[in-house]
Structures are given as C-alpha cells and as structure tokens.
C-alpha positions in Angstrom: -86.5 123.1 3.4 -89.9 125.1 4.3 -90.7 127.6 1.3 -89.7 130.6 2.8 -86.3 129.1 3.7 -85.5 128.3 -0.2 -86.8 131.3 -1.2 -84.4 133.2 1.3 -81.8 131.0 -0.1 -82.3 131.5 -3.4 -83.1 134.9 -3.6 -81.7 137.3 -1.0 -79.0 134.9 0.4 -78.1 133.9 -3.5 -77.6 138.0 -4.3 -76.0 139.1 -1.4 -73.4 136.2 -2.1 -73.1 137.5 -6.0 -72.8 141.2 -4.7 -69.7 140.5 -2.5 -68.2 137.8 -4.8 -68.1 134.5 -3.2 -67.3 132.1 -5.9 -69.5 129.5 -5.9 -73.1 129.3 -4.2 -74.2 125.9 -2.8 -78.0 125.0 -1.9 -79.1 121.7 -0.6 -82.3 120.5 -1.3 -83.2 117.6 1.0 -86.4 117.3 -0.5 -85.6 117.2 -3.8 -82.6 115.6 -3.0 -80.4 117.4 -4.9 -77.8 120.1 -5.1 -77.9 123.6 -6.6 -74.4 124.8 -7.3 -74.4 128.6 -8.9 -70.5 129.8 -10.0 -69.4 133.3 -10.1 -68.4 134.2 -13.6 -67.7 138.2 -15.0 -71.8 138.5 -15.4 -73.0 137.0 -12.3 -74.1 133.7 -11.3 -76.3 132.6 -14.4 -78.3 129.6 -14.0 -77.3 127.4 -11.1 -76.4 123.4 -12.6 -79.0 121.4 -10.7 -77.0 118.0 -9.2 -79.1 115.1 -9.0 -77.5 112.3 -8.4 -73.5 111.1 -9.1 -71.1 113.6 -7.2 -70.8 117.3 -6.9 -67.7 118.5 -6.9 -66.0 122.7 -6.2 -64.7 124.0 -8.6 -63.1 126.5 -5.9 -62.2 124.1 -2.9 -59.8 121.6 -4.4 -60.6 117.9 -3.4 -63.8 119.0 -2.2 -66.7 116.5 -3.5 -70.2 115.3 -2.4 -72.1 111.9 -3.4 -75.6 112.6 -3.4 -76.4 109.2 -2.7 -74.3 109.5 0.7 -75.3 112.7 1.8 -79.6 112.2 0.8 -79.6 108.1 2.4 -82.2 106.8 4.1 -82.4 107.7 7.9 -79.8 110.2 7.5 -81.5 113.6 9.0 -79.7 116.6 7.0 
C-alpha cells in the first residue's frame, strides 16, 4: 500500500463512506499485515479496532470472517 493509497483510504475514501452510511469500513494493510475495521455508530466511525492477528470477523455480513494468518501468508500476493 504506497502512502498516498492509505492516505486516500483512510481519509477521503474513510469520510465519504461515513457520509453515506455504509456500516462498516474495512482497510487491509499488507504491509503491516493487519486489518483496520471502523463501524458506523450514531457519532461516526470513531477509532477503527486495528486486527492483528486471530480472525476478523463483520459485524454486518453474517458468517463473514477473515484469518489474518491466511490472508497475509508467505507467497500469497494481496
């Protein structure tokens, strides 16, 4: 993920996503192998909860779950 990309993604992407409501925000850092998940609540997003390792799960798309040792494996290009 260059800079300008996770900037973009955190910042413009991340507020246009608040503005119109979508319910949870996901950004994957391959890098920093980890997952940035930010949920919609009556105030905004808040702080995104930082996923290191273990499994991130929705909270909005039942069943839906990533392991972070899975997706970030060596050789795997993201």
């Amino acid at each position: 993920m260059t800079m300008l990309t996770a900037r973009n993604d955190r910042g413009r992407k991340r507020t246009l996503m608040e503005r119109f409501g979508v319910r949870e925000y996901w950004v994957l850092d391959p890098r920093g192998r980890s997952i940035e998940v930010s949920r919609l609540n009556r105030g905004g997003y808040g702080e995104p909860v930082v996923v290191f390792r273990g499994g991130c799960a929705s909270s909005v798309v039942t069943g839906f779950e990533i392991e972070l040792a899975e997706l970030f494996a060596d050789g795997l290009a993201i």
